[in-house]
C-alpha positions in Angstrom: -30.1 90.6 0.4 -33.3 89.2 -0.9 -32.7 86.2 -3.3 -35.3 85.4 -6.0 -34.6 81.5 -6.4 -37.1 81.2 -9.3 -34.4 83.8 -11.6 -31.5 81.9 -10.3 -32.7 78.4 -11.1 -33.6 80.1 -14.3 -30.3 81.4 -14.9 -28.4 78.0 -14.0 -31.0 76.6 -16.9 -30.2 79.1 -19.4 -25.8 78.2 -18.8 -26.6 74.9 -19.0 -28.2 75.2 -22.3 -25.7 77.6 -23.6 -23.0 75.4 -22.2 -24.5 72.0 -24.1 -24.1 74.4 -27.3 -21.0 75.9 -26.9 -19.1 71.9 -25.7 -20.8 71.3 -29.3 -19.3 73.5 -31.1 -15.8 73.3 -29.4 -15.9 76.7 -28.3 -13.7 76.3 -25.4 -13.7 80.5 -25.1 -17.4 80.2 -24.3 -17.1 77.4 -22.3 -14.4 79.4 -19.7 -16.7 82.4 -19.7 -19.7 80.1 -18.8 -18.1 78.2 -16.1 -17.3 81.8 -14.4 -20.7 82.3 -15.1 -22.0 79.1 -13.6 -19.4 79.7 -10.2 -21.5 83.1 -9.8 -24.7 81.2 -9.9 -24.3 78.4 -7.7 -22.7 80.8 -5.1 -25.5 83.0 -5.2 -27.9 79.7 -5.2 -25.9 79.0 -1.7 -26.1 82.4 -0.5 -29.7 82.1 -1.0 -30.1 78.8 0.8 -33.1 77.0 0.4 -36.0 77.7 -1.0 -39.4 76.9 0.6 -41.3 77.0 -2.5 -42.6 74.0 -3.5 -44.1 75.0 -7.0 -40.2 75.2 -8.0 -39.7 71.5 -7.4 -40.6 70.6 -10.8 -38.4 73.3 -12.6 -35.0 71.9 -10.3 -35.8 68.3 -11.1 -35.7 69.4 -14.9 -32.6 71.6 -14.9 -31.1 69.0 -12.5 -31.7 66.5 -15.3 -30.2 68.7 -18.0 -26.9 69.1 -15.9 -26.8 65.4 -15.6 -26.8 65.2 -19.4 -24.8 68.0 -19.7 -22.0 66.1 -17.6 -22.3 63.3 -19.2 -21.7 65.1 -22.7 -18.7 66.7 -21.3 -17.2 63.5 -20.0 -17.7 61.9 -23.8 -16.1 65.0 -25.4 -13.2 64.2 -22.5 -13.0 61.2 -23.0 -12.9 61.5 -27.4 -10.3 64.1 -26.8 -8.1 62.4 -24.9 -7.7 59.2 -27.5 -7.3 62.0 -29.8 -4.7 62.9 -27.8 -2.7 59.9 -27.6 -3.4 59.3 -31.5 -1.3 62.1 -32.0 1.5 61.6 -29.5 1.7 58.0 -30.8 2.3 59.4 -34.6 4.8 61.8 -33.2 6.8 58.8 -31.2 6.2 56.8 -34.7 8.3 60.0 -36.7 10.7 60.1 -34.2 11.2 56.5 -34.4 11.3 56.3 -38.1 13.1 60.0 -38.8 16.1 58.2 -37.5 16.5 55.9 -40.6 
């Protein structure tokens, strides 16, 4: 099976975008069905191995770049959620305490 790597790499940009949006908007429905969608990708990616065009290099630099950013968003949003997180299992310990009186 012939592999265009051009449509892939364009494909991986597209998630990446739509991903940025949805991890934005706390749509964690969208985000499930976009990592499927982003597993498919990079398999086919690796099933296409690598490409020997040369003209593309500039296009992988940017979308690498954007998944960079992309990571780092997601690792903020992790990171806010989980002190969110503990703010609310510290009120409920703080109820429990306090209920008992």
């Amino acid at each position: 099976m012939r592999f265009n790597h051009k449509t892939l790499y364009k494909s991986l940009h597209d998630i990446t975008i739509r991903t940025g949006k949805a991890l934005g908007e706390n749509d964690f429905e969208m985000l499930v069905l976009l990592g499927e969608e982003h597993e498919n990708i990079m398999n086919e990616l690796k099933q296409a191995g690598l490409s020997d065009d040369f003209d593309m290099l500039g296009m992988i630099n940017e979308i690498k770049n954007e998944v960079d950013k992309l990571a780092a968003q997601m690792e903020r949003k992790r990171d806010e959620t989980s002190r969110e997180l503990k703010k609310i299992g510290n009120g409920k310990k703080l109820v429990a305490a306090y209920g008992r009186f």
